[in-house]
C-alpha positions as a Python dict, from the first residue, in 0.01 Angstrom:
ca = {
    (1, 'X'): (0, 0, 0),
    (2, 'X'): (226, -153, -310),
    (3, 'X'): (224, -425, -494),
    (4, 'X'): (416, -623, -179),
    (5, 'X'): (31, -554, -6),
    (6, 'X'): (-175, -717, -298),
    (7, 'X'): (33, -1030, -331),
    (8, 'X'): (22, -1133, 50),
    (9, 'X'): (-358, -1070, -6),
    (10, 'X'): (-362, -1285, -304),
    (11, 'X'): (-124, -1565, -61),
    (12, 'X'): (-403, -1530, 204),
    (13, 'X'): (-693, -1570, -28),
    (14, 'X'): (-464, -1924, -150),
    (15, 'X'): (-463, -1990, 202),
    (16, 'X'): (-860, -2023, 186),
    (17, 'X'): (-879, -1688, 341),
    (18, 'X'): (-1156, -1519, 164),
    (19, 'X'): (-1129, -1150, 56),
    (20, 'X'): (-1325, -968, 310),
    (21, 'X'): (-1505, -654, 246),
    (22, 'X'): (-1213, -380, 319),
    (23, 'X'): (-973, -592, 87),
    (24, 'X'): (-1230, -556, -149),
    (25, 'X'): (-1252, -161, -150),
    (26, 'X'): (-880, -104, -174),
    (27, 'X'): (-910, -374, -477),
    (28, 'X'): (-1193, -115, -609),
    (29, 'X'): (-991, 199, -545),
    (30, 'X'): (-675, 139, -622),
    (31, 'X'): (-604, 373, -946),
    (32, 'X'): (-581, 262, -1300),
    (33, 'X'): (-293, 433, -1336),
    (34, 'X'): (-94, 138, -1071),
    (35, 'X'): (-264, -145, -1220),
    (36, 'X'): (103, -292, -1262),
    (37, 'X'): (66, -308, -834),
    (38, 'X'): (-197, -542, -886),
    (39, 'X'): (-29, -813, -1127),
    (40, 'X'): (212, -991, -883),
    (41, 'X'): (-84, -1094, -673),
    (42, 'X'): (-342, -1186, -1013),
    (43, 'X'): (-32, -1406, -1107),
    (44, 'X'): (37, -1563, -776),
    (45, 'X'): (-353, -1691, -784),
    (46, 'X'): (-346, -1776, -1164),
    (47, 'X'): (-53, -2002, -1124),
    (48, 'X'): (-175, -2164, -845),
    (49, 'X'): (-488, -2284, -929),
    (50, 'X'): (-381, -2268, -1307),
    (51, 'X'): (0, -2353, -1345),
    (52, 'X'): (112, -2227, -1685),
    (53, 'X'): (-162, -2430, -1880),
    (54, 'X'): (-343, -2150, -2084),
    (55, 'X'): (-683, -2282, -2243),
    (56, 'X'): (-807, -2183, -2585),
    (57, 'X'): (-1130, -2162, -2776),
    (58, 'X'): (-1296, -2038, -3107),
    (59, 'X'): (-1637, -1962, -3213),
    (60, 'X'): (-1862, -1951, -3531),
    (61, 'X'): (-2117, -1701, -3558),
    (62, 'X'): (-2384, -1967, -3691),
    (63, 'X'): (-2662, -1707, -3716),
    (64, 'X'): (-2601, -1326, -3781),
    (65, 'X'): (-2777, -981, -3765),
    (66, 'X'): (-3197, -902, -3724),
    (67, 'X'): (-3171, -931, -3256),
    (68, 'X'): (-3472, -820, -3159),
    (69, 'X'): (-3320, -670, -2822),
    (70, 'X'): (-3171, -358, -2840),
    (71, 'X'): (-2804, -418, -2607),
    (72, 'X'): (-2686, -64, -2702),
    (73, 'X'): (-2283, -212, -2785),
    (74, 'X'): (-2425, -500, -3030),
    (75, 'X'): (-2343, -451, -3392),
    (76, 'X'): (-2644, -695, -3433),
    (77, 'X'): (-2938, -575, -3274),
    (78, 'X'): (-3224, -451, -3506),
    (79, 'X'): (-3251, -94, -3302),
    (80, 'X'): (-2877, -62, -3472),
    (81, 'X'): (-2777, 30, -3833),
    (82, 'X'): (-2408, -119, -3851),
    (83, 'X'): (-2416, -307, -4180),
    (84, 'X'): (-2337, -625, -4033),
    (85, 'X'): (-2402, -923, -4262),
    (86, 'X'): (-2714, -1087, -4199),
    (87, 'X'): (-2795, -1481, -4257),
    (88, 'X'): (-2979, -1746, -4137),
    (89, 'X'): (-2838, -2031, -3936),
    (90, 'X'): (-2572, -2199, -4117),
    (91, 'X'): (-2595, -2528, -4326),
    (92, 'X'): (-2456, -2821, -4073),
    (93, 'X'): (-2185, -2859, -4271),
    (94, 'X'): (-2067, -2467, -4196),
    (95, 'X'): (-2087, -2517, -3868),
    (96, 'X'): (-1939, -2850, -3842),
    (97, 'X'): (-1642, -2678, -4031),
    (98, 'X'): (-1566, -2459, -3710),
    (99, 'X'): (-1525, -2757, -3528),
    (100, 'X'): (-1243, -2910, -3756),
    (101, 'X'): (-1053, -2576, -3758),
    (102, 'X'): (-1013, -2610, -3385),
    (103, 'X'): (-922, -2953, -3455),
    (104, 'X'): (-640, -2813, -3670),
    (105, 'X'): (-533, -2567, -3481),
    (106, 'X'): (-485, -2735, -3120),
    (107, 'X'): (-818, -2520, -2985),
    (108, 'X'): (-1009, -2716, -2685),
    (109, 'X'): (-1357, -2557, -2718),
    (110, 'X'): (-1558, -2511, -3024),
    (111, 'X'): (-1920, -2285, -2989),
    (112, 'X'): (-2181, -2166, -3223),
    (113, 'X'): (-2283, -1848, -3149),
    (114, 'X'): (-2631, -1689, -3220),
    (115, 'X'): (-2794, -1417, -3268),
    (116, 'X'): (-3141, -1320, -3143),
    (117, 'X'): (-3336, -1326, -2773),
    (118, 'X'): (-3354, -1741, -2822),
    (119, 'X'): (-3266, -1978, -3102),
    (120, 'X'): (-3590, -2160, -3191),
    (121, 'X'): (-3623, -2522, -3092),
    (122, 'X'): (-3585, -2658, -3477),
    (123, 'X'): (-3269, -2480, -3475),
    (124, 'X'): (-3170, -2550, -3174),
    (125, 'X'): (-3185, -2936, -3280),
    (126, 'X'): (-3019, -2871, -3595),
    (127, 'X'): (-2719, -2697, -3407),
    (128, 'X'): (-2767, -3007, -3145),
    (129, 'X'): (-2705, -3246, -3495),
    (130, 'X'): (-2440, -3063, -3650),
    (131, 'X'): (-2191, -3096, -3353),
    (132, 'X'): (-2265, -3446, -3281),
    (133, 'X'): (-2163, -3569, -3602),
    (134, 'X'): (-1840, -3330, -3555),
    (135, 'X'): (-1790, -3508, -3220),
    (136, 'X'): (-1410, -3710, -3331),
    (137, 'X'): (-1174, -3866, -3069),
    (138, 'X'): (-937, -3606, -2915),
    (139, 'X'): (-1142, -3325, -3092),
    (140, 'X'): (-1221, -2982, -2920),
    (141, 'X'): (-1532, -3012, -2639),
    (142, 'X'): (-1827, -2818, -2750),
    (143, 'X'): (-2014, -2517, -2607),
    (144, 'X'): (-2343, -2294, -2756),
    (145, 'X'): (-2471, -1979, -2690),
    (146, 'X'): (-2811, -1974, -2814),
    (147, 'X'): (-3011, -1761, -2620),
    (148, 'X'): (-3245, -1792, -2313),
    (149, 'X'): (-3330, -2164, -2414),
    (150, 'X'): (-3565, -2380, -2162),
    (151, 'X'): (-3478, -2718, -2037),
    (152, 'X'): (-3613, -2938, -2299),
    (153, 'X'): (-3369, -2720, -2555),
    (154, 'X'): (-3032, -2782, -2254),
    (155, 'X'): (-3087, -3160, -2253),
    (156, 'X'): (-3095, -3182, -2677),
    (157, 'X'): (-2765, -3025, -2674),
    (158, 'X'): (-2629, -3206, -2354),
    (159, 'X'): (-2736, -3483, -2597),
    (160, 'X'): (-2546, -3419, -2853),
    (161, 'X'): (-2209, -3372, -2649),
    (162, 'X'): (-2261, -3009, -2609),
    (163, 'X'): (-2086, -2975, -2238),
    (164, 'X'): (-2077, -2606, -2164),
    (165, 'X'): (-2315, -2321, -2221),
    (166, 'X'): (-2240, -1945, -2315),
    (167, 'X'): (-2431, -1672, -2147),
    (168, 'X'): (-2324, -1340, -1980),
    (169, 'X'): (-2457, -1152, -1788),
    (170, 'X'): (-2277, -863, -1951),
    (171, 'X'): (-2286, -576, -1649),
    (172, 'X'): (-2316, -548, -1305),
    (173, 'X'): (-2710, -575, -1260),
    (174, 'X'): (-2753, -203, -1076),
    (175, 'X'): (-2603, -101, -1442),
    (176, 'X'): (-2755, -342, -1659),
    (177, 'X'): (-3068, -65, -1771),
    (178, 'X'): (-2829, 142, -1884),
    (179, 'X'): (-2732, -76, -2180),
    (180, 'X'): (-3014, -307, -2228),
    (181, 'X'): (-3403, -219, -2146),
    (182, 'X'): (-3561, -496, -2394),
    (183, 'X'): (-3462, -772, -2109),
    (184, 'X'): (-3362, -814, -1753),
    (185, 'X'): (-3046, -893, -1522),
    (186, 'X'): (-3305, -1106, -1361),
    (187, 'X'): (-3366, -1296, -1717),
    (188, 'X'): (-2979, -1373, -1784),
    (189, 'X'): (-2948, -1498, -1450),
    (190, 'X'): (-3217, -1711, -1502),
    (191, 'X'): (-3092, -1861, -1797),
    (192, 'X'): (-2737, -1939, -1630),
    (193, 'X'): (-2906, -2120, -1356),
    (194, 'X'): (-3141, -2326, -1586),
    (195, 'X'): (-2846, -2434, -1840),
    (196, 'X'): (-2692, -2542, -1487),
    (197, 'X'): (-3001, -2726, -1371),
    (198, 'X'): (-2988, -2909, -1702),
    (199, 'X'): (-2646, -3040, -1626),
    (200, 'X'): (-2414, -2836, -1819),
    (201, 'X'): (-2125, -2645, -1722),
    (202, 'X'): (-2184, -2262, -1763),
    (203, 'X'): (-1951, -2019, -1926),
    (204, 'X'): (-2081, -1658, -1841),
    (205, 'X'): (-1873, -1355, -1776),
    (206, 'X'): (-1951, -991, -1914),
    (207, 'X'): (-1857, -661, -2199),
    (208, 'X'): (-1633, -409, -2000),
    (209, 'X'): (-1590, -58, -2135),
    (210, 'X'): (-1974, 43, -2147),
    (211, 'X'): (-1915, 318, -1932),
    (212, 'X'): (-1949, 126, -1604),
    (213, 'X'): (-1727, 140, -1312),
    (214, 'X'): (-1499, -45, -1108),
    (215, 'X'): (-1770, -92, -835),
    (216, 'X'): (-1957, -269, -1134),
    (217, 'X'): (-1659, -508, -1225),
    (218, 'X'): (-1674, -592, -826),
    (219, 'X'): (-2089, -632, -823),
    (220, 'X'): (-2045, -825, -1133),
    (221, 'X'): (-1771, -1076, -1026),
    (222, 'X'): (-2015, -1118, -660),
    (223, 'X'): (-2322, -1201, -885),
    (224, 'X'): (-2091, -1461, -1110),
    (225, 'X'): (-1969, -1606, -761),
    (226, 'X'): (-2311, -1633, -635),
    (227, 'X'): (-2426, -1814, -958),
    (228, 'X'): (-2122, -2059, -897),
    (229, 'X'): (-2042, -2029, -1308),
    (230, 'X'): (-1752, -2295, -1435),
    (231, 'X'): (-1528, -2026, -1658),
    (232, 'X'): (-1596, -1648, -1655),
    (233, 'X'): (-1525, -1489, -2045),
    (234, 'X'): (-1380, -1108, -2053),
    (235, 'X'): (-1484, -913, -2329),
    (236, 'X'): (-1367, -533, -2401),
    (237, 'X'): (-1617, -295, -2605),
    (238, 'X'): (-1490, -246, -2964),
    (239, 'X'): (-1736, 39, -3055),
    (240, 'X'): (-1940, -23, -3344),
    (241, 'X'): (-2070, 263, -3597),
    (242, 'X'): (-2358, 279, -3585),
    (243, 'X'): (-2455, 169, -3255),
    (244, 'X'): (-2568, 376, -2922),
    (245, 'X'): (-2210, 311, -2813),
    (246, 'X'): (-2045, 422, -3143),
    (247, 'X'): (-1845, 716, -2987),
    (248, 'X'): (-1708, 528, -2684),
    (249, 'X'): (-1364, 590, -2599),
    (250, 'X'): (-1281, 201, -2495),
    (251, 'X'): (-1131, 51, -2244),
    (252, 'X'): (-743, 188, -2189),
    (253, 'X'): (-451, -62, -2141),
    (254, 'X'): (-377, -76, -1764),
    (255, 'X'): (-767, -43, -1709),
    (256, 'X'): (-838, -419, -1935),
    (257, 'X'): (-506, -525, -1668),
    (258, 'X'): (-686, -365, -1359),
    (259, 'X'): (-1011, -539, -1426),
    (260, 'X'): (-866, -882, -1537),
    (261, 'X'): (-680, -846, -1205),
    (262, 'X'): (-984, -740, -960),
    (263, 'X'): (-1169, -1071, -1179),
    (264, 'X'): (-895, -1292, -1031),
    (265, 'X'): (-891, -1182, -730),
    (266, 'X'): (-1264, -1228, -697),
    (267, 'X'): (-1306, -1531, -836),
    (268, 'X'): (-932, -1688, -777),
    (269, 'X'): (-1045, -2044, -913),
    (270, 'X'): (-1248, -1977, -1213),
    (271, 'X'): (-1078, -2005, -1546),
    (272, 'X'): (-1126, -1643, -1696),
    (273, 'X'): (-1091, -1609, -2067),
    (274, 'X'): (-960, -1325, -2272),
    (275, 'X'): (-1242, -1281, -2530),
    (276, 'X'): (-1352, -1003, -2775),
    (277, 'X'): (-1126, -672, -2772),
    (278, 'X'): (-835, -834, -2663),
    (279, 'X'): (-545, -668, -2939),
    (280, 'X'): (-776, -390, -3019),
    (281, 'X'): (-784, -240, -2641),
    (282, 'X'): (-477, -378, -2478),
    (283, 'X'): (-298, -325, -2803),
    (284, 'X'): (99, -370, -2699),
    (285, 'X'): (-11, -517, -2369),
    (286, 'X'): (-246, -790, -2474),
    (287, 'X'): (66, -1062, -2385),
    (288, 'X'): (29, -984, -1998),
    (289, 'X'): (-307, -1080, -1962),
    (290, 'X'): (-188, -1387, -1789),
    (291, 'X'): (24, -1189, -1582),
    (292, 'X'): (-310, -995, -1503),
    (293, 'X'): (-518, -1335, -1401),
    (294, 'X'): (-638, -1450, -1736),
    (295, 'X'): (-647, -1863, -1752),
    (296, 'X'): (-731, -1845, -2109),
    (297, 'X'): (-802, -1668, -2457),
    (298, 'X'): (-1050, -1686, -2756),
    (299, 'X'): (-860, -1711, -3112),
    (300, 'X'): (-971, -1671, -3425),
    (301, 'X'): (-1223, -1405, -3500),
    (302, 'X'): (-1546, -1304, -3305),
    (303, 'X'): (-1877, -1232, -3364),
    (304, 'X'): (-1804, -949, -3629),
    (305, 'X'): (-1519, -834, -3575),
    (306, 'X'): (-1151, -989, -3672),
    (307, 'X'): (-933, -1154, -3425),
    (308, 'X'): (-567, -1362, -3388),
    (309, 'X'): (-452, -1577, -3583),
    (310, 'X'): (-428, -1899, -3381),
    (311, 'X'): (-72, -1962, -3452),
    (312, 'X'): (-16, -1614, -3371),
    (313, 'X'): (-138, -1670, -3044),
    (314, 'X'): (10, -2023, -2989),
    (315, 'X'): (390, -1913, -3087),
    (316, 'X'): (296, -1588, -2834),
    (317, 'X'): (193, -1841, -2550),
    (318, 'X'): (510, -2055, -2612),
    (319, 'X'): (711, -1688, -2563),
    (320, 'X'): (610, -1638, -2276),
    (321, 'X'): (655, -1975, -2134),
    (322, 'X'): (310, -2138, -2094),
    (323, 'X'): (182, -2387, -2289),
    (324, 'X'): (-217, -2465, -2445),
    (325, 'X'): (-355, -2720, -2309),
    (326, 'X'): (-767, -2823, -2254),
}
């Protein structure tokens, strides 16, 4: 097999010709180390269903630090000591700042991001306020990721404008006890399908680089299919001090390609979205994420950690001849 073999799979699975379960395995065990074999097909199916629109987005971490659960890579659970800054949801006008900096800056989607098992339903409404009255003509569409809300929480934010919500299911569920034991696979799952039921688009994907597998990524990308999610977000571990995962040694290069690529493959018309860890595990090879499947990239920093500048990222898309678009 070469990379000839994996782009007339990728033309059959355009064909409608689903990926059946030997096409699968040679996905799964074709080495790291020829993850460059993989590309031509991942870019076949990403321009296909994608063209060379590339969609951005930017988040706000509107409450920080004090998570009950104990996710062994989070720099903000309470079983961690990481010194991250810890704070209250923001003032409406702090989060309705994040909002106009997309604006600015071209982005499409806006979130707030918090932290903690659920936000509580005050909160909830007060996030639900604070992007309706940043709602302007032409403006960036909004998402949340609040926690394992319940229906009565979905429909204040659907509301409000809010039109997709965030929540991953982070790992394959056979691995998922390895890095969480404080809540279930079952739980996230749950969640997904409820924020569907409530009539909002879904945006859940999962952290790579916790020392799962490539069987994982597949199980993973099966269990997103299954759920029927709208846009699938790829995040790479950037170990934390002071976390269980402290000492991990990442996620290498052509490994963040390989499982971008098996993603695409998988899921061939989901947008898929270059999230935290992008520059600080692909380093020199971040640009060919596209090439590798990706539909789309968070800007601006994360959760706690720093990211791209947006223009940074907008001049690199224009390079490599794509342009942003919603």
């Amino acid at each position: 097999m070469n990379a000839k073999h994996f782009l007339d799979l990728a033309e059959s699975v355009i064909a409608g010709e689903p990926l059946d379960e030997r096409a699968q395995e040679e996905l799964t065990a074709w080495p790291e180390s020829r993850a460059f074999d993989l590309l031509p097909g991942a870019d076949a199916l990403r321009e296909h269903f994608f063209g060379r629109r590339v969609s951005l987005c930017c988040i706000t971490n509107g409450k920080s630090g004090r998570c009950p659960e104990d996710c062994r890579f989070c720099a903000q659970s309470s079983h961690s000591r990481t010194g991250v800054k810890v704070y209250p949801l923001l003032p409406v006008d702090e989060l309705r700042q994040g909002a106009a900096y997309a604006a600015r800056h071209g982005i499409g989607r806006y979130s707030v991001v918090t932290s903690g098992g659920r936000l509580p339903e005050q909160e909830v409404a007060r996030v639900a306020g604070a992007l309706a009255g940043a709602a302007r003509p032409g403006g960036p569409a909004f998402c949340a990721s609040l926690g394992s809300l319940e229906a009565r929480d979905f429909a204040v934010l659907r509301q409000a404008g809010v039109t997709r919500y965030h929540h991953n299911l982070e790992t394959a569920e056979s691995f998922f006890p390895q890095i969480c034991t404080s809540h279930s696979f079952a739980q996230r799952a749950a969640t997904v399908r409820a924020a569907r039921a409530a009539g909002l688009e879904v945006c859940s994907g999962g952290l790579f680089g916790l020392g799962e597998n490539d069987g994982h990524v597949m199980e993973l990308a099966r269990a997103l299919a299954d759920l029927d999610v709208d846009a699938v977000p790829v995040n790479f571990l950037i170990p934390v001090p002071g976390t269980p995962l402290e000492n991990s040694l990442g996620v290498t290069p052509l490994r963040c390609l390989k499982i971008l690529a098996l993603l695409r493959f998988m899921l061939p018309e989901k947008p898929i979205l270059v999230c935290g860890g992008r520059a600080a595990n692909l380093r020199d090879l971040h640009p060919l994420v596209f090439h590798a499947g990706a539909s789309g990239i968070m800007t601006g920093h994360y959760l706690t950690a720093a990211g791209r500048d947006p223009e940074d990222d907008l001049a690199m898309i224009r390079q490599l001849g794509f342009f942003a678009g919603p």
